[in-house]
Structures are given as C-alpha cells and as structure tokens.
PDB file of N, CA, C and O in Angstrom:
ATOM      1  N   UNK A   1      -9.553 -39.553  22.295  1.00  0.00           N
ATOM      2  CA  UNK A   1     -10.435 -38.469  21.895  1.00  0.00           C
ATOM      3  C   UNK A   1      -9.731 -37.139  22.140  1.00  0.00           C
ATOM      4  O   UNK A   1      -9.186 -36.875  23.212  1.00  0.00           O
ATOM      5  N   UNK A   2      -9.766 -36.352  21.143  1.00  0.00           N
ATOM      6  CA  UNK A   2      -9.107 -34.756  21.342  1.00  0.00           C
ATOM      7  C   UNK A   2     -10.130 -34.384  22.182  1.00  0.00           C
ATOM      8  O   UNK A   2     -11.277 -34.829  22.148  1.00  0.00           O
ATOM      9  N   UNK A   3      -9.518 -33.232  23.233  1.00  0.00           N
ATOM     10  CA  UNK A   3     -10.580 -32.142  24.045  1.00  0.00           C
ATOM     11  C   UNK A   3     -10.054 -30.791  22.975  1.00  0.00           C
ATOM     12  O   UNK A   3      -9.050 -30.605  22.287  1.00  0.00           O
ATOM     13  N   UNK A   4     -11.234 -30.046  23.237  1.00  0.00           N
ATOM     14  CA  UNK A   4     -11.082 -28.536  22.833  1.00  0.00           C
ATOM     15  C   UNK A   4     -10.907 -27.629  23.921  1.00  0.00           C
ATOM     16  O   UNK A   4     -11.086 -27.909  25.107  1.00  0.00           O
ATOM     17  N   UNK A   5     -10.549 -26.533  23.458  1.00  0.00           N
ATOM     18  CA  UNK A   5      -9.653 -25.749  24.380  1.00  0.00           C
ATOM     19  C   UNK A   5     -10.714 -25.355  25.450  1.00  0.00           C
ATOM     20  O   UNK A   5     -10.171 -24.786  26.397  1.00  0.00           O
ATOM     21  N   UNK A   6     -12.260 -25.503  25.606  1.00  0.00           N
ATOM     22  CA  UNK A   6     -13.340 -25.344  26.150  1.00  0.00           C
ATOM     23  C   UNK A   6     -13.009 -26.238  27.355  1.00  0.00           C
ATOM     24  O   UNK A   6     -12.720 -25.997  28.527  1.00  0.00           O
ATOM     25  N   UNK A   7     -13.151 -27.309  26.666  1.00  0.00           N
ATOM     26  CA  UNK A   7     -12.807 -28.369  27.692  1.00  0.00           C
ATOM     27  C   UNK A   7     -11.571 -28.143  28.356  1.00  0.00           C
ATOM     28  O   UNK A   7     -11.756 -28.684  29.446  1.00  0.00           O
ATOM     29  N   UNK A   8     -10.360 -27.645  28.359  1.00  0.00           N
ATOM     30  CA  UNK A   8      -9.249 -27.255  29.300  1.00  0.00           C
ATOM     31  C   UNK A   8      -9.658 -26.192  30.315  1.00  0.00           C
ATOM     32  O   UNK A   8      -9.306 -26.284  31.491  1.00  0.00           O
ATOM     33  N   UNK A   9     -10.479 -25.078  29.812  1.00  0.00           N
ATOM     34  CA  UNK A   9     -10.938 -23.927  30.565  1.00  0.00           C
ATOM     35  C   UNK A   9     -11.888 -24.329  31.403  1.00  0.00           C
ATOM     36  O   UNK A   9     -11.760 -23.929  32.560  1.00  0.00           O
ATOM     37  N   UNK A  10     -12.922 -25.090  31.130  1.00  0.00           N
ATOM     38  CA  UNK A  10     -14.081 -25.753  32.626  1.00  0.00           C
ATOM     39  C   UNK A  10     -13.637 -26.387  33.543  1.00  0.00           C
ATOM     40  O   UNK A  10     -14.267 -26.403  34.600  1.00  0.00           O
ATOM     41  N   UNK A  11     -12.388 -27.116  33.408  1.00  0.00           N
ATOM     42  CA  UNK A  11     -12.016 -28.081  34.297  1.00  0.00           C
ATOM     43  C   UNK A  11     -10.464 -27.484  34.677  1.00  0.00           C
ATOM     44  O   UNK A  11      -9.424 -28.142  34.689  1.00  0.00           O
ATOM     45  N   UNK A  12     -10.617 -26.123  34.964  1.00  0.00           N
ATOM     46  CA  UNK A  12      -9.275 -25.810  35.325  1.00  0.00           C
ATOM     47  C   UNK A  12      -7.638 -25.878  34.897  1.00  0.00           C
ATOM     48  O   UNK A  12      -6.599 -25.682  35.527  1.00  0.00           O
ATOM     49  N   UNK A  13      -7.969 -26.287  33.391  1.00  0.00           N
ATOM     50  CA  UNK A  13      -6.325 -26.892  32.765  1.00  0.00           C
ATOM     51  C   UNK A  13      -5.871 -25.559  32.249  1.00  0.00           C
ATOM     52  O   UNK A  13      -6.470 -24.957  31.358  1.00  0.00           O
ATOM     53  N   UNK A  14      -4.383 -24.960  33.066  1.00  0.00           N
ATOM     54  CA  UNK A  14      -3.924 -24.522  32.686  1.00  0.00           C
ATOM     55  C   UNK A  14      -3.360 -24.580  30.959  1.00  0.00           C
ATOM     56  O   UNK A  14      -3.113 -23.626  30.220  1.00  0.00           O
ATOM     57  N   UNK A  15      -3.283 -25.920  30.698  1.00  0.00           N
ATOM     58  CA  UNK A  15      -2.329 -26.002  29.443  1.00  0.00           C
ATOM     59  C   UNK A  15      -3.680 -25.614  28.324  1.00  0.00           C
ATOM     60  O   UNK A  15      -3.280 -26.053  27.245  1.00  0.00           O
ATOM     61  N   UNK A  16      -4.935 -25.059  28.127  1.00  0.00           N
ATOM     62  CA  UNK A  16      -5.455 -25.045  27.470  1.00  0.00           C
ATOM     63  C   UNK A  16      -5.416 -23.571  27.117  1.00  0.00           C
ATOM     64  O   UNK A  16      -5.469 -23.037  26.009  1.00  0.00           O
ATOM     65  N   UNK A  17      -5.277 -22.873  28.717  1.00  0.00           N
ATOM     66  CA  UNK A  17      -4.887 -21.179  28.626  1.00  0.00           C
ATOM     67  C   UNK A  17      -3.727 -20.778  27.851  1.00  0.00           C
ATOM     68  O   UNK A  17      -3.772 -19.978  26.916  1.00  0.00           O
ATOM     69  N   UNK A  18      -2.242 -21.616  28.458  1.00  0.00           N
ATOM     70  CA  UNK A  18      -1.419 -21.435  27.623  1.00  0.00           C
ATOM     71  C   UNK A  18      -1.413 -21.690  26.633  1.00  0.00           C
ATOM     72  O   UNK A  18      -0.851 -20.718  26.129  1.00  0.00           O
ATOM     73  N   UNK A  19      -1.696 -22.507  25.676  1.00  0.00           N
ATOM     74  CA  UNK A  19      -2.124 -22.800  24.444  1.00  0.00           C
ATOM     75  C   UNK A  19      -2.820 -21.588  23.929  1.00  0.00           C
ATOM     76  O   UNK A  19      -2.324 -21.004  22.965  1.00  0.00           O
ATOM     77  N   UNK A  20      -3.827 -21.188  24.427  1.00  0.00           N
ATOM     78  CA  UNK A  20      -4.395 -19.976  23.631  1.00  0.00           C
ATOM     79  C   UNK A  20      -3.755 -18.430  23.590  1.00  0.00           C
ATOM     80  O   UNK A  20      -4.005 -17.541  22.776  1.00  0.00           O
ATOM     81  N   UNK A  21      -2.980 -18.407  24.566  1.00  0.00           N
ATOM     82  CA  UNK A  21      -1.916 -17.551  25.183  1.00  0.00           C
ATOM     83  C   UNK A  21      -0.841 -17.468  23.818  1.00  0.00           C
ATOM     84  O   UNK A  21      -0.838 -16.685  22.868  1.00  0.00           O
ATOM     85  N   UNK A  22      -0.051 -18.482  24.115  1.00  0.00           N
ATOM     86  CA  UNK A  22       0.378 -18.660  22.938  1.00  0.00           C
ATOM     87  C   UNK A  22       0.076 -18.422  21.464  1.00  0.00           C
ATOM     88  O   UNK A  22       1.083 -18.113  20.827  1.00  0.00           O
ATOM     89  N   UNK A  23      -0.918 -18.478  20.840  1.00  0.00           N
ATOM     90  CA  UNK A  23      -1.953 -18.617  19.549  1.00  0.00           C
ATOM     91  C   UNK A  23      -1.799 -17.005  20.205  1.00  0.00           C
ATOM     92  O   UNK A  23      -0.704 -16.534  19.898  1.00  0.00           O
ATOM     93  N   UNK A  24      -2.343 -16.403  20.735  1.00  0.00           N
ATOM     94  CA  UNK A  24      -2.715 -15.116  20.778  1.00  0.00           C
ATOM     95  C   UNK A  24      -1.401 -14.002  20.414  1.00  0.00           C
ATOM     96  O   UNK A  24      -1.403 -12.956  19.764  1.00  0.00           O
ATOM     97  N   UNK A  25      -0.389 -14.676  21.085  1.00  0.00           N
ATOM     98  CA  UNK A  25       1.341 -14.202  20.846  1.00  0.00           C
ATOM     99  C   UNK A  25       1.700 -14.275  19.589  1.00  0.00           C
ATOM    100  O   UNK A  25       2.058 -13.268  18.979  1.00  0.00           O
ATOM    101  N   UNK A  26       1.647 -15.582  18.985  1.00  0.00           N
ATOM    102  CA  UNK A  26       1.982 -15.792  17.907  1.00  0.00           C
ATOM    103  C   UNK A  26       0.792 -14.435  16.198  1.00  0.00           C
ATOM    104  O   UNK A  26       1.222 -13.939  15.157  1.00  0.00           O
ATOM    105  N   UNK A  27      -0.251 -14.414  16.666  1.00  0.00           N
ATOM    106  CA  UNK A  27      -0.554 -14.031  16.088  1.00  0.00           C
ATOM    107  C   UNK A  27      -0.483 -12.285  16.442  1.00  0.00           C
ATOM    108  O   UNK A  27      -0.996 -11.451  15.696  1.00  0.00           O
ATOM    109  N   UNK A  28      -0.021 -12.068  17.243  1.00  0.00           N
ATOM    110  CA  UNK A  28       0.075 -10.456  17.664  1.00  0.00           C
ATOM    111  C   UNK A  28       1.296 -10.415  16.754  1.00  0.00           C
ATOM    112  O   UNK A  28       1.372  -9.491  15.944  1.00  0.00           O
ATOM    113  N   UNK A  29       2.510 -11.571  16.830  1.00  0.00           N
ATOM    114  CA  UNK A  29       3.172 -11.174  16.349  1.00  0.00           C
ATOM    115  C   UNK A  29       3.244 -11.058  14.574  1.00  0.00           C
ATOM    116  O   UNK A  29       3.741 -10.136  13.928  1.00  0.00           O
ATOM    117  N   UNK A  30       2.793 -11.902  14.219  1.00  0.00           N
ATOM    118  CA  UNK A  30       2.227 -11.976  12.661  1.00  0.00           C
ATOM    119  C   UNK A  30       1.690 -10.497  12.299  1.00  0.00           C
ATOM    120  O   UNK A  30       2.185  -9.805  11.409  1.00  0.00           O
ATOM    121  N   UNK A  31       0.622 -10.121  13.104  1.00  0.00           N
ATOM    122  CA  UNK A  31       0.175  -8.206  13.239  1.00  0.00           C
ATOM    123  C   UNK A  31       1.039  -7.531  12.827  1.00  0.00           C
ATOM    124  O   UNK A  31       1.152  -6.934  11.756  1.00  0.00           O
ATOM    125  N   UNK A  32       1.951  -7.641  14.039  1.00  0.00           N
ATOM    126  CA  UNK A  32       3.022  -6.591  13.693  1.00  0.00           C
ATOM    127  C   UNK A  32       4.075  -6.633  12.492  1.00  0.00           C
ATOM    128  O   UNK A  32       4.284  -5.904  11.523  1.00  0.00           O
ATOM    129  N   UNK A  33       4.552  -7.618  12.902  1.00  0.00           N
ATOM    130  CA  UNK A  33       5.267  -8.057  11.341  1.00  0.00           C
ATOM    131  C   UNK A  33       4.506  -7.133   9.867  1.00  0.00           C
ATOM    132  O   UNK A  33       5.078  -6.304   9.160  1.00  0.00           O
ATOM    133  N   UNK A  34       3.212  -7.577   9.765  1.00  0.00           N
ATOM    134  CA  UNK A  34       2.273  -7.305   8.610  1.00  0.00           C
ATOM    135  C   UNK A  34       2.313  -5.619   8.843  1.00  0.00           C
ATOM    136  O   UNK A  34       2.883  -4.970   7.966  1.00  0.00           O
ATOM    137  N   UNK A  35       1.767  -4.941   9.917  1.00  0.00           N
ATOM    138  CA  UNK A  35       1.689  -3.713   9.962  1.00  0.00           C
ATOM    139  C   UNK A  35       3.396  -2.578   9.633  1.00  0.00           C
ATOM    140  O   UNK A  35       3.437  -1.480   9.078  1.00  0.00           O
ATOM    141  N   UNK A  36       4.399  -3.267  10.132  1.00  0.00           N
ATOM    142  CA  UNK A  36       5.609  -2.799   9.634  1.00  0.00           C
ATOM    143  C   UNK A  36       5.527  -3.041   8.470  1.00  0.00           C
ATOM    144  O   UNK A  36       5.795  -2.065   7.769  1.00  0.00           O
ATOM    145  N   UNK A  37       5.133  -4.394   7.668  1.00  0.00           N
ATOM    146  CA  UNK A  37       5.348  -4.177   5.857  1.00  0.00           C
ATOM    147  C   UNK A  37       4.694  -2.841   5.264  1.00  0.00           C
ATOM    148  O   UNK A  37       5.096  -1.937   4.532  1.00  0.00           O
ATOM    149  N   UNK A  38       3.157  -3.226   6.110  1.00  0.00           N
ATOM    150  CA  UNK A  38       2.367  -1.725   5.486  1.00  0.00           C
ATOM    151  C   UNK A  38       2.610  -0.919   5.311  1.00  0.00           C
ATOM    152  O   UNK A  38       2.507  -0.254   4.280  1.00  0.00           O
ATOM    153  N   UNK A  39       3.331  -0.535   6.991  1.00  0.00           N
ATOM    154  CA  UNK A  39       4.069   1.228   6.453  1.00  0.00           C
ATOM    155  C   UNK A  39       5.133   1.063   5.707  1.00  0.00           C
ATOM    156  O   UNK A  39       5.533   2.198   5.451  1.00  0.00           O
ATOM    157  N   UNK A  40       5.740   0.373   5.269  1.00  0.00           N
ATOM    158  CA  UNK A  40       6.705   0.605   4.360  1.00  0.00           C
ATOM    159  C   UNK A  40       6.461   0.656   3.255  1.00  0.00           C
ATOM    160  O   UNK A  40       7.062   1.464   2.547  1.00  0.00           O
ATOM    161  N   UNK A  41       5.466  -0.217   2.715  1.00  0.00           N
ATOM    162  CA  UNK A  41       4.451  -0.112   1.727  1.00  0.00           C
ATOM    163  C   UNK A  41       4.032   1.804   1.524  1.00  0.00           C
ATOM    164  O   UNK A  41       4.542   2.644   0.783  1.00  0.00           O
ATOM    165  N   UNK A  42       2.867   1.922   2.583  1.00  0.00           N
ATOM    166  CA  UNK A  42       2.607   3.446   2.458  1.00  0.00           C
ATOM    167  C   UNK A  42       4.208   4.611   2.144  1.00  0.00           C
ATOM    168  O   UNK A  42       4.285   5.573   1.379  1.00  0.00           O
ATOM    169  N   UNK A  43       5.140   4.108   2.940  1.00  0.00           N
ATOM    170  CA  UNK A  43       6.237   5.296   3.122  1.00  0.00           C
ATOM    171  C   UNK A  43       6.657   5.165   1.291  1.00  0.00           C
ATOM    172  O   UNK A  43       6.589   6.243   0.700  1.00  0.00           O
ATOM    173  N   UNK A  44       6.942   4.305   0.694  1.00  0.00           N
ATOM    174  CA  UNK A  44       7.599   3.927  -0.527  1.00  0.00           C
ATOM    175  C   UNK A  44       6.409   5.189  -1.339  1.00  0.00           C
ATOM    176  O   UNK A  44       6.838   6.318  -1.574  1.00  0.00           O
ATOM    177  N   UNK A  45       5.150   4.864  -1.644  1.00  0.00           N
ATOM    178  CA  UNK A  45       4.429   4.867  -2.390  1.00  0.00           C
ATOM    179  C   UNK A  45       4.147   6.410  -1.955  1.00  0.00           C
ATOM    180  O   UNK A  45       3.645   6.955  -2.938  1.00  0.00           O
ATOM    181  N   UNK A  46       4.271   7.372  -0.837  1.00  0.00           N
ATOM    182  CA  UNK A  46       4.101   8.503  -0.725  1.00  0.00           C
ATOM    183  C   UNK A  46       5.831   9.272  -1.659  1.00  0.00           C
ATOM    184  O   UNK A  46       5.935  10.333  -2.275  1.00  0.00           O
ATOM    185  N   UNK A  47       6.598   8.507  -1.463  1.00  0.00           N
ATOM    186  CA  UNK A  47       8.081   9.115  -2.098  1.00  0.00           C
ATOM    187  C   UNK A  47       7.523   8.700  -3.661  1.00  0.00           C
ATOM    188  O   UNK A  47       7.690   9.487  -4.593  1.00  0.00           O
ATOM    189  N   UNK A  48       6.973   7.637  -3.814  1.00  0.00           N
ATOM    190  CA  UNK A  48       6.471   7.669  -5.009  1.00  0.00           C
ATOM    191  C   UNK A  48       5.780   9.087  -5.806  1.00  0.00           C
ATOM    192  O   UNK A  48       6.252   9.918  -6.582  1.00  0.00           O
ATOM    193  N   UNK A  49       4.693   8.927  -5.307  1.00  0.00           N
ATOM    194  CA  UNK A  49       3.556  10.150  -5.338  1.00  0.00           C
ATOM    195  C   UNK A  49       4.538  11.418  -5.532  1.00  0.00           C
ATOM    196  O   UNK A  49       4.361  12.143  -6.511  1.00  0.00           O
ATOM    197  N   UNK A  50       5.699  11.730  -4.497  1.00  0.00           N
ATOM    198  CA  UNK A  50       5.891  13.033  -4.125  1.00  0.00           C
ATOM    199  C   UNK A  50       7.100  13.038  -5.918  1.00  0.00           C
ATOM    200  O   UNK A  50       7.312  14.112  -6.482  1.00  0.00           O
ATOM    201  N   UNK A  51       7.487  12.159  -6.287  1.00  0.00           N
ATOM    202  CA  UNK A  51       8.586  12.233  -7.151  1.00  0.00           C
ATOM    203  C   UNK A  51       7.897  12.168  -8.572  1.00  0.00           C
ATOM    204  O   UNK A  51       8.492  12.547  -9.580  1.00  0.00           O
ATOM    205  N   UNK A  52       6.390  11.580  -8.600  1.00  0.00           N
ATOM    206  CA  UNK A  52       5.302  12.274  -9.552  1.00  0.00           C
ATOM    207  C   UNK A  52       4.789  13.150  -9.329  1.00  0.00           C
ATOM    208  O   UNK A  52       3.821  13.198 -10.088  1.00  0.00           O
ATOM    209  N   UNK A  53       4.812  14.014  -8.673  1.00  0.00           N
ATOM    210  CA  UNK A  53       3.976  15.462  -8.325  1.00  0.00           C
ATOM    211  C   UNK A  53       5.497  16.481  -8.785  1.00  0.00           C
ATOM    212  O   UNK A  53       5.272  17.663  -9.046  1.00  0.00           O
ATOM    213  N   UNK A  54       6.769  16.054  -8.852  1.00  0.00           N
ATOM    214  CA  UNK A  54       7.360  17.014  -9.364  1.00  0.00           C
ATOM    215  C   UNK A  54       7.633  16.743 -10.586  1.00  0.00           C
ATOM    216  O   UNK A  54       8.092  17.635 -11.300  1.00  0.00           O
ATOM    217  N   UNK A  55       7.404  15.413 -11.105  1.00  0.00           N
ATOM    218  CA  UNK A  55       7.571  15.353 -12.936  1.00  0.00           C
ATOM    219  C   UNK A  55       6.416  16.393 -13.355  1.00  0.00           C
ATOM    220  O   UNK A  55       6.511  17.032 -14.403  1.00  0.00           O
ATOM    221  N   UNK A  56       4.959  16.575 -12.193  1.00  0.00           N
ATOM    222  CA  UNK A  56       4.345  16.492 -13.288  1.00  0.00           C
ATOM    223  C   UNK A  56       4.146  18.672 -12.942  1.00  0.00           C
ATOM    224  O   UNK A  56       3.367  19.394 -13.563  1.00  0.00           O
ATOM    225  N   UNK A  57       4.932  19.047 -12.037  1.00  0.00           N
ATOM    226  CA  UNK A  57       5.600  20.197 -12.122  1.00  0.00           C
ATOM    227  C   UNK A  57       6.090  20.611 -13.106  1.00  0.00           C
ATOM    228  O   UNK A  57       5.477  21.395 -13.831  1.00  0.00           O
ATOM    229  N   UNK A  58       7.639  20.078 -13.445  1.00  0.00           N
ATOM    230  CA  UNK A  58       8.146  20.012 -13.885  1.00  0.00           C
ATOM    231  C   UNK A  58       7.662  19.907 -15.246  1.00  0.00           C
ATOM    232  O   UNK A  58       7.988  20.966 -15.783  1.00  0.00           O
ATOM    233  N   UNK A  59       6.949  19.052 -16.223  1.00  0.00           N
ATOM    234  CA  UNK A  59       6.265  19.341 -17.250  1.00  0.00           C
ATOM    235  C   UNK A  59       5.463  20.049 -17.708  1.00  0.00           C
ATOM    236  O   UNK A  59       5.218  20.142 -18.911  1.00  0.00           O
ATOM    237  N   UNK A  60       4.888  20.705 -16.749  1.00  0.00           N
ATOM    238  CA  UNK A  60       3.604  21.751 -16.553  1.00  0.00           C
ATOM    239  C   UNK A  60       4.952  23.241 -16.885  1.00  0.00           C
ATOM    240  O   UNK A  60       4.937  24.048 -17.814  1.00  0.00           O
ATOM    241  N   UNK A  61       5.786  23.146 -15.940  1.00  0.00           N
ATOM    242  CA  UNK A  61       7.013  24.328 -16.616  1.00  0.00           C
ATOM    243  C   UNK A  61       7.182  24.325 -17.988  1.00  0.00           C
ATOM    244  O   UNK A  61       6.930  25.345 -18.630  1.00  0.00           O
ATOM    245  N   UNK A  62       7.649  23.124 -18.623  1.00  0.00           N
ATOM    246  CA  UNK A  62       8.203  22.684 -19.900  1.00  0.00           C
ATOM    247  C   UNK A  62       7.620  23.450 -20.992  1.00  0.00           C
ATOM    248  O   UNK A  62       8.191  24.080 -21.881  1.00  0.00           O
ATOM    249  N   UNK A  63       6.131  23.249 -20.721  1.00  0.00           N
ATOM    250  CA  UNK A  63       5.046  22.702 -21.766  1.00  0.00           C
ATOM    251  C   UNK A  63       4.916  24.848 -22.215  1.00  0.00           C
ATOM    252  O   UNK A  63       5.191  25.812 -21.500  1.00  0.00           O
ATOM    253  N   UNK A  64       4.470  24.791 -23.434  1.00  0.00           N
ATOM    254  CA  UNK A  64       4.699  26.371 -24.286  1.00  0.00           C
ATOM    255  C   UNK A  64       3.667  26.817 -23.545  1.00  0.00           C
ATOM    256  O   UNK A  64       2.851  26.038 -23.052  1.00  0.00           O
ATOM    257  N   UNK A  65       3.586  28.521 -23.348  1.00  0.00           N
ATOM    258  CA  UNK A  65       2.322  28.909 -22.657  1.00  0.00           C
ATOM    259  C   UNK A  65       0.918  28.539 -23.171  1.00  0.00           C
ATOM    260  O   UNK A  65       0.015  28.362 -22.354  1.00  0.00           O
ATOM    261  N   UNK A  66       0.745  28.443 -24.210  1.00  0.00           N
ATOM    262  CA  UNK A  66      -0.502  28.077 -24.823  1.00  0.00           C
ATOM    263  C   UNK A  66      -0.994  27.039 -24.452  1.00  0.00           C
ATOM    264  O   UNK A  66      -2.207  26.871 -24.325  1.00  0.00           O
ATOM    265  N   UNK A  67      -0.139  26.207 -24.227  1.00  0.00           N
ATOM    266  CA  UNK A  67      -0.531  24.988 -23.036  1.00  0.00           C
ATOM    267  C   UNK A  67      -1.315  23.930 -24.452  1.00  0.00           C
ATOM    268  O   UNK A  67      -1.186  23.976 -25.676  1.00  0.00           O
ATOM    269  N   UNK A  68      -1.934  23.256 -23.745  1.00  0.00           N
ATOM    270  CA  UNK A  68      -2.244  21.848 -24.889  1.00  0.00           C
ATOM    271  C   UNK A  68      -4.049  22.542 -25.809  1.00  0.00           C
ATOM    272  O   UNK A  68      -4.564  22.153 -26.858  1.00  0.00           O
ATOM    273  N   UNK A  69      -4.492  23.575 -24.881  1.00  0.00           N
ATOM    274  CA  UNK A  69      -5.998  23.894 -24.812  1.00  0.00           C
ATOM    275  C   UNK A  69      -5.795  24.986 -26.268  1.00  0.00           C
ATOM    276  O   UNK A  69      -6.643  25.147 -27.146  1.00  0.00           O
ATOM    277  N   UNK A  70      -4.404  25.652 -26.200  1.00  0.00           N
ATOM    278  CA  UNK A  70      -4.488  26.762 -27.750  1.00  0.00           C
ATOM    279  C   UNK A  70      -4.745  26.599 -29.469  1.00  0.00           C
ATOM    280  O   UNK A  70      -4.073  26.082 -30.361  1.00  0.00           O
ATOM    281  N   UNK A  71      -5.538  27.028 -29.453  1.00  0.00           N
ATOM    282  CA  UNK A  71      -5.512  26.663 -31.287  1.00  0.00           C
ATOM    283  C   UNK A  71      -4.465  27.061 -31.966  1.00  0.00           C
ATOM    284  O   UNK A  71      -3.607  27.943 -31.943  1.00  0.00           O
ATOM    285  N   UNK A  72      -4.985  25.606 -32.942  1.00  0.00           N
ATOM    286  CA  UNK A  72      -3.306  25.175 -33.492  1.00  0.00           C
ATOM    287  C   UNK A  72      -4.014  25.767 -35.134  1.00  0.00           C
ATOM    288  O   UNK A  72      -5.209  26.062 -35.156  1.00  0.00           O
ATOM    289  N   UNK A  73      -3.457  25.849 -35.984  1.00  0.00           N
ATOM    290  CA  UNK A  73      -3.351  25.757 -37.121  1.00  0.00           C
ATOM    291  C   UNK A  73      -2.721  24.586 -37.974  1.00  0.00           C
ATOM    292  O   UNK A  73      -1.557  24.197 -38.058  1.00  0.00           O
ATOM    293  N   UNK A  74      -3.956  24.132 -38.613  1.00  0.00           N
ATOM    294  CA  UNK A  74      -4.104  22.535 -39.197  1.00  0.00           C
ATOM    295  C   UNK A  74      -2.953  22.414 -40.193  1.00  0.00           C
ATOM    296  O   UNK A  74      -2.448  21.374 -40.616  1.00  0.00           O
ATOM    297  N   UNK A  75      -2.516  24.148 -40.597  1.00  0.00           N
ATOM    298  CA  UNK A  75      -1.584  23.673 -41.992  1.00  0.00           C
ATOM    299  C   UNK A  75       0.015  23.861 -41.498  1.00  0.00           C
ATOM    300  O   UNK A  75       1.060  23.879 -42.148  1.00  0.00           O
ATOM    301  N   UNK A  76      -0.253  23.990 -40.096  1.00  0.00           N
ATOM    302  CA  UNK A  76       1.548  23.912 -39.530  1.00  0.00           C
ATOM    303  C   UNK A  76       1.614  22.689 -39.225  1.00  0.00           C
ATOM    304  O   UNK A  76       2.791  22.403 -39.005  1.00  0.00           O
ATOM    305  N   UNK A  77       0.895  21.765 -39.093  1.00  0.00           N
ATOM    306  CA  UNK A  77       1.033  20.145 -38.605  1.00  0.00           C
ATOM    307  C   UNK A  77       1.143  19.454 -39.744  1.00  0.00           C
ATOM    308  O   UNK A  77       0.055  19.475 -40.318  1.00  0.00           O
ATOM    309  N   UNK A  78       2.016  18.800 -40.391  1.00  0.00           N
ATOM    310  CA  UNK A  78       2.072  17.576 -41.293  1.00  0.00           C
ATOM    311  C   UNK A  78       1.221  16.479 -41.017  1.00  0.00           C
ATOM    312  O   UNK A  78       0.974  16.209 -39.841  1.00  0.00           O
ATOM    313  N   UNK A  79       0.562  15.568 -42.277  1.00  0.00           N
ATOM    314  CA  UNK A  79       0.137  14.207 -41.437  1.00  0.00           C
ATOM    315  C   UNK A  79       1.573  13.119 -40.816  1.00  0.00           C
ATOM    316  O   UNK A  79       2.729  13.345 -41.173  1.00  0.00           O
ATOM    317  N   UNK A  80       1.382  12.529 -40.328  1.00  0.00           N
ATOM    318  CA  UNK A  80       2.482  11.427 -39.925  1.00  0.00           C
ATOM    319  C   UNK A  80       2.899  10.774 -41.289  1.00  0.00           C
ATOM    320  O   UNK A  80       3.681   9.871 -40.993  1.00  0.00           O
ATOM    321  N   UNK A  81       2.785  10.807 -42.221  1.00  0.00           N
ATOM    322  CA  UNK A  81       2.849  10.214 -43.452  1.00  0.00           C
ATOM    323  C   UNK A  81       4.010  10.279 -44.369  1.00  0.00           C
ATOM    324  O   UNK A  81       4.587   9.599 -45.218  1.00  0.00           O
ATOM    325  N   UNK A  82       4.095  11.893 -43.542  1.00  0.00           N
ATOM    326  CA  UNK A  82       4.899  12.486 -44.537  1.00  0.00           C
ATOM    327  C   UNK A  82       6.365  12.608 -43.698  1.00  0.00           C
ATOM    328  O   UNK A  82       7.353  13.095 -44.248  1.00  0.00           O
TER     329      UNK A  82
END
C-alpha cells in the first residue's frame, strides 16, 4: 500500500519532509527559470515597442504637412485603372 506524504508527517518520517522539500526546490526552481524567460520576453518586446515608436516618428516627419486629414482634389488622383 502507498502512504501519502500525510502519513510521513504524523508519524514523524523525515523522508516525507524531504520529499516535499525537494518538490518545493524543484519547483522554485522551474519559477525562476520561467520568470528569467519573462523578462526577456518583456526586455525584447520593450526594444520592440521603442524601435516602433521611432518608425512611427520617423513617418510622422516624412509624411507632407497637410498630413493624411487635407483636402485632396479628386481630379489630381487618377483611378488605379489607368
């Protein structure tokens, strides 16, 4: 019959502490592991962000003063057709 780790802790068995000791290590370490991916995750994706915030600088310079909002005149635009 298996005991559960209950049963090691009422009756004084060390090996049931270490066992959970263990499990507790192992998974602190899994934590950390996971929490270092994260920030690297976050650090990537802020250099991300920061290298779209200057395209979109940078296009905002580009773009004619009238900007996209100025009226156009329908007979300077060709259809695509042509």
């Amino acid at each position: 019959m298996q005991r559960s780790h209950d049963d090691d802790d009422n009756n004084g068995g060390s090996d049931g502490t270490a066992r959970r000791l263990d499990d507790l290590e192992v998974k602190a370490s899994f934590t950390e592991d996971l929490l270092d991916q994260l920030n690297l995750l976050v650090y990537r994706q802020q250099q991300q962000i920061e290298r779209l915030q200057q395209q979109i600088a940078q296009l905002q310079r580009q773009a004619p003063e009238g900007g996209a909002g100025a009226a156009r005149n329908p007979r300077d635009e060709l259809p695509p057709h042509y």
